[in-house]
N, C-alpha and C positions, 0 to 999 in steps of 0.2 A: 466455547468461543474459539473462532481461526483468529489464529495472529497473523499478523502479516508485515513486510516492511517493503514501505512504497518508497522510491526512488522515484523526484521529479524532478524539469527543468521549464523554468517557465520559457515563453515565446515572448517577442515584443510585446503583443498587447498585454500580454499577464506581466509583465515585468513594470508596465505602466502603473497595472493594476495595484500591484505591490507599493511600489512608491508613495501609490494614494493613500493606499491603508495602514503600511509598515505592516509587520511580521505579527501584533496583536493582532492585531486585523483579523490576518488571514487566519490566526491557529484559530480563532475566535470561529471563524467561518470552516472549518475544518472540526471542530468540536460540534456545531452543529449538523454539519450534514453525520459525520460518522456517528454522532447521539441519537441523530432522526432514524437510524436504522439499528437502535439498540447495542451501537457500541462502544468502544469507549478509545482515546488516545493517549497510550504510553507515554508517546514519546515526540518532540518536533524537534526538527534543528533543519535551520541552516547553513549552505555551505558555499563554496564556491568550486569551480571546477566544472566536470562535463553533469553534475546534479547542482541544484539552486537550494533544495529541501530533503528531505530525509525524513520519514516518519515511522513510527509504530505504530500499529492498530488494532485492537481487539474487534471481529467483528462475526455477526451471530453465525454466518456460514458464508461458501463461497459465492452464492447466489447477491449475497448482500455486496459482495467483493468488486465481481463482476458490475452492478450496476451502480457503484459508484467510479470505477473506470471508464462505464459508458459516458456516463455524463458530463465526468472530469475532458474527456478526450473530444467530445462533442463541442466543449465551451470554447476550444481553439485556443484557451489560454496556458496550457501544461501540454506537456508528452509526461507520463508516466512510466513506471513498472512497476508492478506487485509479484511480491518474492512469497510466498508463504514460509511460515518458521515456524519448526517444528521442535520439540522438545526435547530434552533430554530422553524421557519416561516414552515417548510415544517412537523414538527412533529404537529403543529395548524393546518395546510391543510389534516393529516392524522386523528385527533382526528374530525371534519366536514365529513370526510369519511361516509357514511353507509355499515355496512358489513352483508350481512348475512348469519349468523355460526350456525348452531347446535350442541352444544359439544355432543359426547358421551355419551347415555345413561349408567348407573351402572344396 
């Protein structure tokens, strides 16, 4: 599973939306959509400031990632970003990496 943490803010109409439903509501509608593609959610919180929400997410790959930002960003109700997070153990499996880079000459 990719983790991820999404950062959102809703717009008018989704901030409507919210009121109608309170924060059950939505994690309620966010456990669904991220379940409907075999994932699962850590974590919700709300906040205030330039994000409304704040999530964790387990989800099966990036594919999964991407079309639930499509849809999220489509509905006119959120702006989002999805941050990926990566581990401890897999940032050790990245630094055993061999890369080779040649920066730009000056």
């Amino acid at each position: 599973m990719a983790k991820y943490l999404i950062q959102a803010s809703y717009t008018a109409e989704g901030t409507k939306g919210l009121l109608k439903e309170g924060g059950t509501g939505r994690r309620r509608a966010v456990e669904e959509v991220v379940g409907g593609l075999g994932g699962t959610v850590e974590a919700m919180y709300f906040c205030y400031g330039a994000d409304d929400t704040v999530l964790i997410v387990d989800l099966p790959d990036a594919a999964s990632m991407a079309a639930v930002s499509m849809m999220v960003t489509a509905s006119g109700a959120l702006q989002t970003r999805a941050t990926p997070l990566l581990t401890v153990e897999e940032i050790d499996e990245a630094t055993r990496k061999q890369v080779a880079f040649r920066p730009p000459k000056a």
